[in-house]
C-alpha positions in Angstrom: 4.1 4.9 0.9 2.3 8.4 1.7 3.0 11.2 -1.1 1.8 14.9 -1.0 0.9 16.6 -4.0 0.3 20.2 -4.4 -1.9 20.4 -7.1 -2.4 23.9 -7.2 -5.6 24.8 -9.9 -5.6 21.4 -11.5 -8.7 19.0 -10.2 -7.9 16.1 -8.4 -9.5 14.0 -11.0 -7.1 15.7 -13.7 -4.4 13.4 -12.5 -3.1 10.0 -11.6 0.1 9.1 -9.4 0.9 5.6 -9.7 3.7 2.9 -8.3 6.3 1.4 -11.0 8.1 -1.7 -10.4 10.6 -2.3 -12.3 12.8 -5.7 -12.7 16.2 -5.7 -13.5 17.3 -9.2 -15.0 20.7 -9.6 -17.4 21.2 -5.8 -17.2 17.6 -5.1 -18.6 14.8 -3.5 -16.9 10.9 -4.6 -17.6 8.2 -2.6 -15.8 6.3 -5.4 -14.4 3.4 -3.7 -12.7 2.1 0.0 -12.3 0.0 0.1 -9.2 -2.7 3.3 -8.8 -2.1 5.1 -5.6 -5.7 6.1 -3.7 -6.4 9.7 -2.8 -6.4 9.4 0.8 -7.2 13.2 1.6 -7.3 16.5 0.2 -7.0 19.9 1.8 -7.5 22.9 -0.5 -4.6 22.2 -3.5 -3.1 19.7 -1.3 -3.4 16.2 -2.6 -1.8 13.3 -0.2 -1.7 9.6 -1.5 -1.5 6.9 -0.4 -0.6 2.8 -1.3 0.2 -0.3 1.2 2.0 -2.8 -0.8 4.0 -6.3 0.4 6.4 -7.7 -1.7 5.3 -11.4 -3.6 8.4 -12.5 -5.1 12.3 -12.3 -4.4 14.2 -10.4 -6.5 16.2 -7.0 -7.5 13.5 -4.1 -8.0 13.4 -0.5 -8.6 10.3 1.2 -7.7 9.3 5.0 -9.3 6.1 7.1 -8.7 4.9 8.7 -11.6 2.2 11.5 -12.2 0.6 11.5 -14.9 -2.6 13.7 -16.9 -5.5 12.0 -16.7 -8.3 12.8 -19.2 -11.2 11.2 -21.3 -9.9 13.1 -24.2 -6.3 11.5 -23.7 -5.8 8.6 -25.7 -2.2 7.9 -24.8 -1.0 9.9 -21.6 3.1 8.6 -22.6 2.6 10.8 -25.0 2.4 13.6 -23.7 5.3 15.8 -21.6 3.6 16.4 -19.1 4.4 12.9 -17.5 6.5 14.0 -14.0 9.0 11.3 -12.2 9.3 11.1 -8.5 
């Protein structure tokens, strides 16, 4: 997967994109891995992504990108709102 970020005045290293996989078993859902996406390139504010995954196990997955704030000073970055969903 290949995603493109414009990041406008916020440093790369300010934020995190990462993979969710998400199981669904007996009408539940379980996040069962968050994978970090690598930033492949960046032009200007334009931040592209990228992650080259294979699947391990059968099943019935949803899979989400999320970006997230990234800081030393943030102890808990759920906790904030400034978590986006793709």
């Amino acid at each position: 997967a290949n995603v493109t970020i414009d990041l406008k005045e916020i440093p790369e290293e300010s934020v995190g994109l990462e993979l969710m996989i998400i199981e669904q078993l007996n009408g539940e859902q379980e996040v069962i891995e968050a994978i970090p996406l690598k930033l492949k390139e960046l032009n200007d504010s334009i931040a592209m992504y990228n992650i080259d995954i294979q699947a391990s196990k059968p099943g019935i997955y949803k899979y989400a990108f999320r970006i997230y704030p990234k800081h030393e000073f943030l102890p808990h970055r759920q906790d904030f709102g400034f978590i986006k969903w793709l």
